[in-house]
C-alpha positions in Angstrom: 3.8 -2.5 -23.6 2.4 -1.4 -20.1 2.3 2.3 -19.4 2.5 1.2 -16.0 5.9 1.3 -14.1 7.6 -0.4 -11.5 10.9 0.5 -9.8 13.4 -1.5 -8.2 12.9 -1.0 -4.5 15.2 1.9 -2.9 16.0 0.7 0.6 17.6 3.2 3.5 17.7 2.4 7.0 15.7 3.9 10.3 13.7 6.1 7.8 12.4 6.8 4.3 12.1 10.2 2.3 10.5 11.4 -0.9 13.3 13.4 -2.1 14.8 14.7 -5.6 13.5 13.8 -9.2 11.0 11.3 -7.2 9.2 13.8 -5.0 9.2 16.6 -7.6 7.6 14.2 -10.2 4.9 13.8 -8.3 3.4 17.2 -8.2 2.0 19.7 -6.0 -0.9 17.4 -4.3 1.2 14.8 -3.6 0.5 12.7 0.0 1.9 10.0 2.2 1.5 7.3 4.0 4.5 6.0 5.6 4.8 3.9 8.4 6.5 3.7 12.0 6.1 0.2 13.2 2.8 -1.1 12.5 1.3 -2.7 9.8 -2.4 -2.0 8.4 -4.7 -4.0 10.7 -7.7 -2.8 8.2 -7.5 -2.0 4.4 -10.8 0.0 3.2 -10.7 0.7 -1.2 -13.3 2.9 -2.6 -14.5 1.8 -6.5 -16.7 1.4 -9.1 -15.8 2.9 -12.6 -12.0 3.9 -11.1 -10.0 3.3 -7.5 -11.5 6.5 -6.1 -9.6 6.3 -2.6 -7.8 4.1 -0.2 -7.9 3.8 4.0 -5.1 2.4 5.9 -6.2 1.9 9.4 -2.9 0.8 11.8 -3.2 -1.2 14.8 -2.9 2.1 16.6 -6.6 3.1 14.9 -5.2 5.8 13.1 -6.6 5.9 9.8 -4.8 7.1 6.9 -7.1 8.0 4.1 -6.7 9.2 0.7 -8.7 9.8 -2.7 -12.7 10.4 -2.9 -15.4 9.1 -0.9 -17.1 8.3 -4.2 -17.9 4.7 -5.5 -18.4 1.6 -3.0 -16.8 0.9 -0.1 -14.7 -2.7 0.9 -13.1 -3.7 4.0 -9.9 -6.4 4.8 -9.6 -7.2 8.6 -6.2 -8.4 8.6 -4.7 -11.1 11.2 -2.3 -10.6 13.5 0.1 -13.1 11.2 -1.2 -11.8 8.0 0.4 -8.8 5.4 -0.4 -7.1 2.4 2.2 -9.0 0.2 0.5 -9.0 -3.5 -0.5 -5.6 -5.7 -2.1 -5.5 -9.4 -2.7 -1.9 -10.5 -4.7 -1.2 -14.0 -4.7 2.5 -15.5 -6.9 4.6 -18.2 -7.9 8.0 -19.6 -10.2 10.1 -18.2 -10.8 13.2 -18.5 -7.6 13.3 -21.3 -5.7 12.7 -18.0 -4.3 9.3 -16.7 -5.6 7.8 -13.9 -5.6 4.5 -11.4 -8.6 2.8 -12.4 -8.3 -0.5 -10.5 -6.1 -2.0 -7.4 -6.5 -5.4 -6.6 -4.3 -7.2 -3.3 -3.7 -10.4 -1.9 -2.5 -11.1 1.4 -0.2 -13.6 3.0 -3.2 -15.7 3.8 -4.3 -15.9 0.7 -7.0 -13.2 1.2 -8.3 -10.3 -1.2 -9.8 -7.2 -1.8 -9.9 -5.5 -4.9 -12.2 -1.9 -6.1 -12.4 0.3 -9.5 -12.4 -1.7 -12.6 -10.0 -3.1 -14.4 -8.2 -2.3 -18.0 -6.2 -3.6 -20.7 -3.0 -1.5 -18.7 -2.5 -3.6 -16.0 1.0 -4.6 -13.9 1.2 -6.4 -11.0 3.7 -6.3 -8.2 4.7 -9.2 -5.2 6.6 -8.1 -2.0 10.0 -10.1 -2.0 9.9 -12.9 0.3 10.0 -11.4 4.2 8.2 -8.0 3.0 4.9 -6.3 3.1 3.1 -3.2 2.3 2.3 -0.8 5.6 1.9 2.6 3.1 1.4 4.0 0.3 2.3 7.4 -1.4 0.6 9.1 -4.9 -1.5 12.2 -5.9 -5.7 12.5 -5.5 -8.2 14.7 -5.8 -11.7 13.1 -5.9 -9.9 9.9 -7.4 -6.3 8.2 -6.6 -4.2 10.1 -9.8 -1.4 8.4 -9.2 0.1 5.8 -6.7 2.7 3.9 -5.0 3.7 1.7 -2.3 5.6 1.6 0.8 6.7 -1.6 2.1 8.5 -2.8 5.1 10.4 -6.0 6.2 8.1 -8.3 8.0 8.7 -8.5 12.1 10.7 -11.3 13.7 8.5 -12.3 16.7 10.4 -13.4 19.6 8.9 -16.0 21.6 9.3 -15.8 25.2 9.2 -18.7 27.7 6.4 -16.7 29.7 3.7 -16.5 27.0 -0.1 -15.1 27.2 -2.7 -17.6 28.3 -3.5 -17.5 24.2 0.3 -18.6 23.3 0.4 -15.0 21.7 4.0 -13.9 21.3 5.1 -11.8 24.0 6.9 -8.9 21.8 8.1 -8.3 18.3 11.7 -6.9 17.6 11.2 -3.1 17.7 12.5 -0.8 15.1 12.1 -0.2 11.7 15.5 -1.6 9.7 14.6 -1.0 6.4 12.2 0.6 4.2 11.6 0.1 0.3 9.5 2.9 -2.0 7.9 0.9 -4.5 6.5 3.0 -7.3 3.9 1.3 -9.2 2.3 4.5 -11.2 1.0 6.0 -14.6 3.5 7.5 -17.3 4.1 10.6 -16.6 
């Protein structure tokens, strides 16, 4: 039995909110990641005995960065055609306190990246078909206490007949549609 737990995804359109037994389970440091219309061109993890922090960086270069700066750092340069799609998460005790030791991801392209170490408490989560992960949501402190993921459907990319010299698509279809709050996180 996995102390680990994973929701079904709660979709809404145009937006997404942390609202009633949700947000207040989550504490008084809680933070968010959640996106507008861009996925995670870079994916930084911190690690080495736990998953001390996470960096989002979106094609805008904002960086979104949570948990320590302890432990060692690792980068994913992500393609223009590639998303976060895969997610294993491991938990343990520290401290008499649960925490996110590990988090390991795959990409569309096959690609991974992975910090902390891992335990016997481990679940893993795949993005339905058509989805990826552009945020994240949970509570830190010098470590990632407790997290969870935001994912997004993946862009239809229009083709138009006037393409860049580098057959890159013109434009993607604007707006977000819908948004799903996966929560992957420790027992309470």
């Amino acid at each position: 039995a996995h102390g680990l737990k994973c929701s079904s995804p709660s979709t809404r359109a145009d937006t997404a909110h942390l609202q009633g037994p949700l947000a207040s389970a989550l504490g008084l440091t809680t933070w968010s990641t959640l996106p507008t219309q861009s996925k995670p061109s870079n994916i930084f993890l911190r690690g080495a005995n736990r998953l001390d922090g996470l960096t989002l960086t979106k094609a805008s270069g904002q960086n979104y960065t949570h948990g320590g700066s302890g432990g060692d750092p690792v980068k994913l340069a992500l393609k223009d055609d590639e998303y976060w799609t895969q997610t294993t998460l491991c938990q343990g005790k520290r401290d008499d306190h649960t925490r996110i030791f590990y988090l390991h991801l795959t990409t569309s392209a096959g690609n991974e990246l992975e910090a902390g170490t891992q335990t016997d408490d481990c679940q893993e989560f795949k993005a339905p078909e058509g989805w990826h992960v552009v945020g994240f949501y949970g509570r830190d402190g010098d470590e990632v206490d407790w997290l969870g993921f935001i994912e997004l459907r993946i862009p239809v990319i229009h083709h138009h007949p006037n393409r860049t010299s580098d057959n890159k698509p013109a434009s993607a279809q604007g707006g977000v549609s819908e948004i799903a709050l996966i929560i992957l996180s420790a027992k309470p």
